[in-house]
Backbone atoms as SQL, in Angstrom:
CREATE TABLE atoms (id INTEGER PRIMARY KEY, chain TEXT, resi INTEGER, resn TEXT, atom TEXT, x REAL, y REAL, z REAL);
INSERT INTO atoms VALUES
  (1, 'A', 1, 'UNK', 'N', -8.850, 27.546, 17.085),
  (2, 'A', 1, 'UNK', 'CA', -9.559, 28.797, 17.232),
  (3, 'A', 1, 'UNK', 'C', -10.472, 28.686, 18.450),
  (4, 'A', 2, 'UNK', 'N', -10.442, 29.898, 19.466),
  (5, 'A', 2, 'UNK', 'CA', -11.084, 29.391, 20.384),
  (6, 'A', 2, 'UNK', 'C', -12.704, 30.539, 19.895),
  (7, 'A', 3, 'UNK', 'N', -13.508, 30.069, 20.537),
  (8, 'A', 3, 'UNK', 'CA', -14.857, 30.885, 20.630),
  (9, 'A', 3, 'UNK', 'C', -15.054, 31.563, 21.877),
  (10, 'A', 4, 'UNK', 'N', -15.643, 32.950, 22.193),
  (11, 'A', 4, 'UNK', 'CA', -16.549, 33.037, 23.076),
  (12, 'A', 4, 'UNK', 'C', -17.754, 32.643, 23.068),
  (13, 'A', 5, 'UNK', 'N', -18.018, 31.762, 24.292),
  (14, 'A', 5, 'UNK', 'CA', -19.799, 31.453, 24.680),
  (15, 'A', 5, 'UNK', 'C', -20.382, 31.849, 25.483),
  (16, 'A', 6, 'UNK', 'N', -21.766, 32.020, 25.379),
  (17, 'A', 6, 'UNK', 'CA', -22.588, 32.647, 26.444),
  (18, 'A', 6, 'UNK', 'C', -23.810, 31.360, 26.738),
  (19, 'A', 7, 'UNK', 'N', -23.858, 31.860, 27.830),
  (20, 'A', 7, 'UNK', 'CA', -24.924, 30.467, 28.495),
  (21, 'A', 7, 'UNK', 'C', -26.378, 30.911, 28.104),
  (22, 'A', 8, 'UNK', 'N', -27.271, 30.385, 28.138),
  (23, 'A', 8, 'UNK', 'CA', -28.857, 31.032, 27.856),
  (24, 'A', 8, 'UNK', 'C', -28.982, 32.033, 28.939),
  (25, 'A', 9, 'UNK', 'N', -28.634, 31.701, 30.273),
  (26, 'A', 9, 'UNK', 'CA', -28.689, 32.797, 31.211),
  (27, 'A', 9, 'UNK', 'C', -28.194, 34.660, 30.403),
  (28, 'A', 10, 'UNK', 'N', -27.173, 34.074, 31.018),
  (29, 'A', 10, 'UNK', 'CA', -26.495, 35.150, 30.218),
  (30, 'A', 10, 'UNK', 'C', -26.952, 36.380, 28.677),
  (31, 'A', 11, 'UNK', 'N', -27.434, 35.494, 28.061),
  (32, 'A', 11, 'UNK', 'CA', -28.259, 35.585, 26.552),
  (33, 'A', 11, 'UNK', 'C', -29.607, 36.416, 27.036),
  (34, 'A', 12, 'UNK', 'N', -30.267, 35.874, 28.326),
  (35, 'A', 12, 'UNK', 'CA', -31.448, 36.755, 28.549),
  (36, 'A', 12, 'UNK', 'C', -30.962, 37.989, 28.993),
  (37, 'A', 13, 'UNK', 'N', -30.094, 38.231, 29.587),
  (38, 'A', 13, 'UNK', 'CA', -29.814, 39.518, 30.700),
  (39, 'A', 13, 'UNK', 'C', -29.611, 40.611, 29.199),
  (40, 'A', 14, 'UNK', 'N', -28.967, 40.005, 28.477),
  (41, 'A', 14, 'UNK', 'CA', -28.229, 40.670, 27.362),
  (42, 'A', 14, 'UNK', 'C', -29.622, 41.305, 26.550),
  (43, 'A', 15, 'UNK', 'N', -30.149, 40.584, 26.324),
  (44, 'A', 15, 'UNK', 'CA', -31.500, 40.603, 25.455),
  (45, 'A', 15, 'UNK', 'C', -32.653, 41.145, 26.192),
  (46, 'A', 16, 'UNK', 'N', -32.735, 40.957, 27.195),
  (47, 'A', 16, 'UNK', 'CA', -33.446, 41.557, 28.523),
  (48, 'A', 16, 'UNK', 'C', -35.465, 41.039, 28.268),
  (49, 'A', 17, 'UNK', 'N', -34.737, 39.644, 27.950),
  (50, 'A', 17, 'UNK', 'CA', -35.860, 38.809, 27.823),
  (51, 'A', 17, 'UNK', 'C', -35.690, 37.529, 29.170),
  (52, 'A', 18, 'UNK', 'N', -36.614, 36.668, 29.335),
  (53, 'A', 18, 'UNK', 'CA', -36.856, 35.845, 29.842),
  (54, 'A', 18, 'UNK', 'C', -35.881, 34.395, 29.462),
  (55, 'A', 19, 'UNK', 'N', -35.109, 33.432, 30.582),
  (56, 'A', 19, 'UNK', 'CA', -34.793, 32.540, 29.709),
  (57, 'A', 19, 'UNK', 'C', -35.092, 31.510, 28.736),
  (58, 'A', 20, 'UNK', 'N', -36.630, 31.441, 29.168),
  (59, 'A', 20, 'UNK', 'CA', -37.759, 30.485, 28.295),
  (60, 'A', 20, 'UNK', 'C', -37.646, 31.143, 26.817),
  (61, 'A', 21, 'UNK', 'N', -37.619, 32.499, 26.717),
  (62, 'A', 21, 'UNK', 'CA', -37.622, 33.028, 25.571),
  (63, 'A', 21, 'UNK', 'C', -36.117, 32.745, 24.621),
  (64, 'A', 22, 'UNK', 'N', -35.188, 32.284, 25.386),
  (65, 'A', 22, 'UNK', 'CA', -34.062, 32.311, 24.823),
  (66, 'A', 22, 'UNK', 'C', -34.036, 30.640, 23.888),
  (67, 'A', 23, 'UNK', 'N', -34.454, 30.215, 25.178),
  (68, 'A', 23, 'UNK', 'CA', -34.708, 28.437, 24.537),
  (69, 'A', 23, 'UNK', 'C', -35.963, 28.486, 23.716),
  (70, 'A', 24, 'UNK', 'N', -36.536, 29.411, 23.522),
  (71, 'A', 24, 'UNK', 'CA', -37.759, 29.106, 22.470),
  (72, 'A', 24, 'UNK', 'C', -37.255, 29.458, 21.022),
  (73, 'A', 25, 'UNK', 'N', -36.016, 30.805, 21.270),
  (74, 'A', 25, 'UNK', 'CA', -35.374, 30.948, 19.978),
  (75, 'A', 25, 'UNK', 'C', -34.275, 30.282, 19.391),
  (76, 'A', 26, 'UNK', 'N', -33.995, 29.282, 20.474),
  (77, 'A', 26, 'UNK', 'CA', -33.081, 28.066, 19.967),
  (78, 'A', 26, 'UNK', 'C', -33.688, 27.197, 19.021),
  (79, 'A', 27, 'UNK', 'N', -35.137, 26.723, 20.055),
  (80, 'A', 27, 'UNK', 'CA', -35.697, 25.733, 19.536),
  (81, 'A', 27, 'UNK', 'C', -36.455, 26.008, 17.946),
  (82, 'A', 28, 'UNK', 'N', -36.877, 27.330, 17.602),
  (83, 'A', 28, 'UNK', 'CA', -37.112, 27.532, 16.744),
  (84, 'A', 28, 'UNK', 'C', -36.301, 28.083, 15.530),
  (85, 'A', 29, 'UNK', 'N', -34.920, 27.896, 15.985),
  (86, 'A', 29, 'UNK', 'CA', -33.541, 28.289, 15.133),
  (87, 'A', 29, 'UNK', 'C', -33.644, 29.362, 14.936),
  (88, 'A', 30, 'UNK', 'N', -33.996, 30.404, 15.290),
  (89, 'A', 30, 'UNK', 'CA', -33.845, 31.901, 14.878),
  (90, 'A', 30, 'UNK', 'C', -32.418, 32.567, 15.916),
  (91, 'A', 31, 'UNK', 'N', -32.050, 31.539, 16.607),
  (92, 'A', 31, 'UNK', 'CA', -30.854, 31.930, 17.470),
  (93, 'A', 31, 'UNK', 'C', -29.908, 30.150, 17.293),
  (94, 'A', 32, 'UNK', 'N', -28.561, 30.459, 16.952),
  (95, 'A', 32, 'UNK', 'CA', -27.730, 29.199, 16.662),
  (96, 'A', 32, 'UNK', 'C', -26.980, 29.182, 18.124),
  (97, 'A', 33, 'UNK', 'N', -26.979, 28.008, 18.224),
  (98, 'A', 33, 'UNK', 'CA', -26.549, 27.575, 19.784),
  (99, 'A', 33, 'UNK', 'C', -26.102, 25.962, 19.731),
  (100, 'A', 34, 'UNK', 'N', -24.953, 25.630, 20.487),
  (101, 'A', 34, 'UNK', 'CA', -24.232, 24.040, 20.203),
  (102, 'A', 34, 'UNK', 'C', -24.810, 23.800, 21.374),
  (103, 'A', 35, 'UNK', 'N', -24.935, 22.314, 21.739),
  (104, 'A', 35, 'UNK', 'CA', -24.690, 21.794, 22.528),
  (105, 'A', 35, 'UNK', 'C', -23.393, 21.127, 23.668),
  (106, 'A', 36, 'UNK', 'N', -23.172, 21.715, 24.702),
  (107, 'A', 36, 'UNK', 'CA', -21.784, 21.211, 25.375),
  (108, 'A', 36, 'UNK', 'C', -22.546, 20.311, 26.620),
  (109, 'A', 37, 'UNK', 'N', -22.109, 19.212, 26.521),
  (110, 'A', 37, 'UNK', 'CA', -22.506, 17.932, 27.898),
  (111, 'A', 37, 'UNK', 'C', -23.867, 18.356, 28.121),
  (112, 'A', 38, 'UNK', 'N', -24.760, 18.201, 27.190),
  (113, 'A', 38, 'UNK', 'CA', -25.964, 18.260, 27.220),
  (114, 'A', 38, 'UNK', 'C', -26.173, 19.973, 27.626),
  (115, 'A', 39, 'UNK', 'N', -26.155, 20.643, 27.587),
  (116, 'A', 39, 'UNK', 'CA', -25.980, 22.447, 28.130),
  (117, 'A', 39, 'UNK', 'C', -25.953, 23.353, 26.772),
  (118, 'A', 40, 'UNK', 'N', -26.667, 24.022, 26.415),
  (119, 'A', 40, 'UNK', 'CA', -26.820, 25.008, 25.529),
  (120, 'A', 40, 'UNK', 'C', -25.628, 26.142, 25.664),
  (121, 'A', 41, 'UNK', 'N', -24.831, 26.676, 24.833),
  (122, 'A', 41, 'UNK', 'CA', -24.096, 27.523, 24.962),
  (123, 'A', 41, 'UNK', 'C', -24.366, 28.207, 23.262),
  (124, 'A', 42, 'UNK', 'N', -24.042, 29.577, 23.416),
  (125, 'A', 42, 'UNK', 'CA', -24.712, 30.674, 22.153),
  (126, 'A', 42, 'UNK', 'C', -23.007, 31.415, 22.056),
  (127, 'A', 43, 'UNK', 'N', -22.707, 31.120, 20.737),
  (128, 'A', 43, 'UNK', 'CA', -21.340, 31.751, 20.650),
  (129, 'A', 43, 'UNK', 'C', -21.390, 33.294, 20.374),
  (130, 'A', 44, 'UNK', 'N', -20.312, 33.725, 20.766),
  (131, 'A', 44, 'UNK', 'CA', -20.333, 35.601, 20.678),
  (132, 'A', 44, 'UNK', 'C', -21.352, 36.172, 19.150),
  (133, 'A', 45, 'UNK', 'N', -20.485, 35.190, 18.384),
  (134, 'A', 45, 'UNK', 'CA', -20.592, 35.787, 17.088),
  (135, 'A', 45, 'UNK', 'C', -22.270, 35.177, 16.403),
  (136, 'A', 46, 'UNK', 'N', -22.874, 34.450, 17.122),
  (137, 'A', 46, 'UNK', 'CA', -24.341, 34.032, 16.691),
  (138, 'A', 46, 'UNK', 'C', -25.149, 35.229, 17.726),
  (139, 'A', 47, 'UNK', 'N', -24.771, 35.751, 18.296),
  (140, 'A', 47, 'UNK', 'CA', -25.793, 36.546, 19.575),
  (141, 'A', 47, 'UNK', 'C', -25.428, 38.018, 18.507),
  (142, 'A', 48, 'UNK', 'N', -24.353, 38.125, 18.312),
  (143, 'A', 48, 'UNK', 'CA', -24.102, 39.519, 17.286),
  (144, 'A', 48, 'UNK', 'C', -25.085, 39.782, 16.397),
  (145, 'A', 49, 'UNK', 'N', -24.798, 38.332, 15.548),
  (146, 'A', 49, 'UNK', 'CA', -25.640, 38.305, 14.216),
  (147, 'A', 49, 'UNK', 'C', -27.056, 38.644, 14.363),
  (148, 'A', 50, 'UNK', 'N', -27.886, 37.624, 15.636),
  (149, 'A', 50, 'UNK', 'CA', -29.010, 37.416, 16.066),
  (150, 'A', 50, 'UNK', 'C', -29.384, 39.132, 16.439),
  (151, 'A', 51, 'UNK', 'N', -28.939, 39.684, 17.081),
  (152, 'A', 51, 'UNK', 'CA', -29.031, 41.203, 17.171),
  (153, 'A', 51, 'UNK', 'C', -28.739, 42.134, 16.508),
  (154, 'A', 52, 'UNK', 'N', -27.755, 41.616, 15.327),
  (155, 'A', 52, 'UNK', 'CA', -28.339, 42.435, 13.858),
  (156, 'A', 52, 'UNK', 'C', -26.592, 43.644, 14.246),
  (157, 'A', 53, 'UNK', 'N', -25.829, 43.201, 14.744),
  (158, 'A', 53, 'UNK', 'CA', -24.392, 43.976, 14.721),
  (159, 'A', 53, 'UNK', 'C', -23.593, 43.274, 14.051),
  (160, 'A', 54, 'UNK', 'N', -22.198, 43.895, 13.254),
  (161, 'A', 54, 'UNK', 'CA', -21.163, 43.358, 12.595),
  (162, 'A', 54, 'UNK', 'C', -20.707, 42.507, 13.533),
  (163, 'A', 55, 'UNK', 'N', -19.936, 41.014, 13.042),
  (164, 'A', 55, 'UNK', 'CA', -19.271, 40.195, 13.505),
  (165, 'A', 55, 'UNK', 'C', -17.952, 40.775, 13.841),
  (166, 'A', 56, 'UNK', 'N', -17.166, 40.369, 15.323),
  (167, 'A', 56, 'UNK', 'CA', -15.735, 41.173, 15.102),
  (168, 'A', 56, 'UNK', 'C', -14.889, 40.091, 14.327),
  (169, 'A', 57, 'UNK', 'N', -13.749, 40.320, 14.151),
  (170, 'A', 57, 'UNK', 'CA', -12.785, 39.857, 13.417),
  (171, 'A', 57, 'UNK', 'C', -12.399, 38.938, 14.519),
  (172, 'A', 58, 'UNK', 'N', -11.727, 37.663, 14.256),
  (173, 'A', 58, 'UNK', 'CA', -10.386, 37.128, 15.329),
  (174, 'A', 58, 'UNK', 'C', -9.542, 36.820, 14.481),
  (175, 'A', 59, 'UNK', 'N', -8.476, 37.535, 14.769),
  (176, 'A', 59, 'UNK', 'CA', -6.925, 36.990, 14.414),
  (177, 'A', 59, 'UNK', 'C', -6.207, 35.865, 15.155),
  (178, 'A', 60, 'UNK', 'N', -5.845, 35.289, 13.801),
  (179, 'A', 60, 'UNK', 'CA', -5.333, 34.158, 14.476),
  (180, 'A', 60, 'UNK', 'C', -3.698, 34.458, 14.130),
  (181, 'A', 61, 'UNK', 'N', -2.881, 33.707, 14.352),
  (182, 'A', 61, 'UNK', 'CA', -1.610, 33.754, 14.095),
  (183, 'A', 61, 'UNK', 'C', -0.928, 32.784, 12.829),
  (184, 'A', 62, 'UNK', 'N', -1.800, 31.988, 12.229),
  (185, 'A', 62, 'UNK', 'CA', -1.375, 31.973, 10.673),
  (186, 'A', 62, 'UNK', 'C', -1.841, 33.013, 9.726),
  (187, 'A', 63, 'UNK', 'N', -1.629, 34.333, 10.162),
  (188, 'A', 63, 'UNK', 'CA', -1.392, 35.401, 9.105),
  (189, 'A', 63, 'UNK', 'C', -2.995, 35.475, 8.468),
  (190, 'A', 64, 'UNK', 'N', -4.179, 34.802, 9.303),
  (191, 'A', 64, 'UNK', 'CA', -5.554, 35.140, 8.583),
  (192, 'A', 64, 'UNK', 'C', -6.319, 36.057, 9.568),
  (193, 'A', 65, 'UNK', 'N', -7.364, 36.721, 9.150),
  (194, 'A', 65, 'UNK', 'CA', -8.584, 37.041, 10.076),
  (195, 'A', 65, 'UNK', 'C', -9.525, 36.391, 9.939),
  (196, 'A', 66, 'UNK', 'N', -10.376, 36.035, 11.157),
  (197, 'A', 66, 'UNK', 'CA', -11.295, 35.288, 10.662),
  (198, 'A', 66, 'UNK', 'C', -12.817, 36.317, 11.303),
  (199, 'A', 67, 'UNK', 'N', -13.544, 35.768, 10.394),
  (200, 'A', 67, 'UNK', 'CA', -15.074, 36.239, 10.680),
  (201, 'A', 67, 'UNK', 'C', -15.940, 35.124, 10.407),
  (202, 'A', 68, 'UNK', 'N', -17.271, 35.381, 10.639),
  (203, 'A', 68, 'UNK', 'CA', -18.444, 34.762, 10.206),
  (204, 'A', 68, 'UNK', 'C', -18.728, 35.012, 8.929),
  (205, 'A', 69, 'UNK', 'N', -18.147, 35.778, 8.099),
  (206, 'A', 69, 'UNK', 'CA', -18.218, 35.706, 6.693),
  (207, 'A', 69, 'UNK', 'C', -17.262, 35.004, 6.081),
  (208, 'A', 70, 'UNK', 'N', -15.808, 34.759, 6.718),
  (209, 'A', 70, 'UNK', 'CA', -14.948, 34.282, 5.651),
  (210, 'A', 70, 'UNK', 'C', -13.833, 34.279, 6.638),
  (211, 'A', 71, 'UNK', 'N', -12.797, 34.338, 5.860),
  (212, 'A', 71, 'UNK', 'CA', -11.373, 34.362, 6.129),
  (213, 'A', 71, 'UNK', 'C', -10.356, 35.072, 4.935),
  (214, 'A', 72, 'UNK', 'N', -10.092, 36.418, 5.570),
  (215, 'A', 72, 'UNK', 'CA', -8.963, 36.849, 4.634),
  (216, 'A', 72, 'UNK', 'C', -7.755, 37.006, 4.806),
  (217, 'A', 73, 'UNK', 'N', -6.616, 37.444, 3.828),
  (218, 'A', 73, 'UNK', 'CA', -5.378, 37.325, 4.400),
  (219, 'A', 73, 'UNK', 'C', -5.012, 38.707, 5.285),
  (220, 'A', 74, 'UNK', 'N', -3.895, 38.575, 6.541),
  (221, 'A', 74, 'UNK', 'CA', -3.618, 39.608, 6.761),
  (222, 'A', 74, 'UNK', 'C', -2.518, 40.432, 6.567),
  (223, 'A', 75, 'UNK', 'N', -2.479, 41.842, 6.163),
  (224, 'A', 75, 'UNK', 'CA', -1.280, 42.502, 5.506),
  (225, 'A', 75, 'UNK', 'C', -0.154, 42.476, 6.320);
């Protein structure tokens, strides 16, 4: 399954905050973000949540959808 990520850069423009502010909501977990080669990256579906919109679906091709809530079958 692949993810979309967004860089903290990116995360501010979106949010139309500062990037200090972005790493302050990392650091204080109110925003979920992995680490890649030491580099913060914020996946599609944590910046959704964090802004309070439905997660989209991804279909995968073993016949599931997947979300941040679950995984159901598809008809």
């Amino acid at each position: 399954m692949t993810y979309l990520t967004h860089t903290p850069d990116e995360v501010a423009d979106t949010l139309k905050v500062h990037v200090s502010t972005v790493y302050r909501l990392i650091d204080d977990d109110k925003l979920d973000a992995i680490s890649v080669r030491s580099r913060w990256r914020i996946t599609d579906e944590s910046l959704r949540r964090f802004m309070g919109l439905a997660p989209m679906a991804l279909m995968e091709d073993d016949g599931h959808t997947y979300s941040v809530t679950g995984c159901e079958e598809r008809s």
